[in-house]
C-alpha positions as CSV (number, residue, x, y, z in Angstrom):
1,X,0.5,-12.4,8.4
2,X,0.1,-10.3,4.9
3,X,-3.1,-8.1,4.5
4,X,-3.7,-7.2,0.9
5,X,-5.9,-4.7,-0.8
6,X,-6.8,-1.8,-2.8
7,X,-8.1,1.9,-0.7
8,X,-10.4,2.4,-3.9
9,X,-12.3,1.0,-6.4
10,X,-14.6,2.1,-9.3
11,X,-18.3,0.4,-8.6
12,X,-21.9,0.2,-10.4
13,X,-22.7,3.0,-8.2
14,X,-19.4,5.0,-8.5
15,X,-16.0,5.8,-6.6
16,X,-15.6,3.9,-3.1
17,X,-13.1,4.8,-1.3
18,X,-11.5,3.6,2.2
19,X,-8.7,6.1,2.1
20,X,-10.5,8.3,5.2
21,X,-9.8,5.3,7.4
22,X,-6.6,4.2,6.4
23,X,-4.2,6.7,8.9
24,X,-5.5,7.7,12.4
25,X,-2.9,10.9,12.4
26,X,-3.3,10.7,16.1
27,X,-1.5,7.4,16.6
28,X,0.0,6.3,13.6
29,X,3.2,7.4,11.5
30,X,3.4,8.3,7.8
31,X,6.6,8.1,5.6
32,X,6.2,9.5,2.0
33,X,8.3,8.4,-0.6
34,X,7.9,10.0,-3.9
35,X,9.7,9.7,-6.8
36,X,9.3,9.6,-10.7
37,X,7.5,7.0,-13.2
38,X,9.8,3.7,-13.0
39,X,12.4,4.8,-10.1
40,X,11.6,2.2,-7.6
41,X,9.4,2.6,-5.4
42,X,7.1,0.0,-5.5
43,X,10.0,-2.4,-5.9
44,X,11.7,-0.6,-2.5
45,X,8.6,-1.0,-0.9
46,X,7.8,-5.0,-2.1
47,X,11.2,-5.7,-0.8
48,X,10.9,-4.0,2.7
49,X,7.8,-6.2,2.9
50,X,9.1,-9.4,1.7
51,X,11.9,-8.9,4.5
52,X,9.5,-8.1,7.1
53,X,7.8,-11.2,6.5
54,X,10.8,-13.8,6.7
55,X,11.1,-12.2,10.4
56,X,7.2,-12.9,11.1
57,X,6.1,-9.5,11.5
58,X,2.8,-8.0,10.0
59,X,2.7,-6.7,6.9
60,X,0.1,-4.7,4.6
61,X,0.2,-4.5,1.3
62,X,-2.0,-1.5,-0.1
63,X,-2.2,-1.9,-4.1
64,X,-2.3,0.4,-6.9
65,X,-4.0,-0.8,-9.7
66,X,-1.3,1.5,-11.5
67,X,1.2,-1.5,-10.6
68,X,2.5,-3.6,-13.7
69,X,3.9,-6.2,-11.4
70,X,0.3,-6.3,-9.4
């Protein structure tokens, strides 16, 4: 299953945000990858997900409105 969607989002009534709730530092693992403009990343990232799916594991996709290919 693929879970899609964005951890903020500009409103009528300003900034929203879900980025509090999205690691639980307790239990879950965070990998960083950071690069420059245009390295990769994303693409790295779309294709680790695309690969997860074909074996039929969960995947979520958190998007940045930043994204060209979004």
């Amino acid at each position: 299953m693929k879970t899609e969607y964005f951890l903020g989002a500009n409103s009528p009534r300003g900034f929203y945000s879900l980025y509090d709730g999205f690691i639980d530092p307790k239990r879950d693992e965070l990998r960083i990858i950071k690069a420059g403009p245009g390295s990769g990343k994303s693409t790295f990232m779309r294709i680790i997900a695309e690969k997860a799916e074909k074996k039929g594991l969960e995947t979520e996709l958190i998007r940045c409105s930043g994204d060209p290919d979004f």
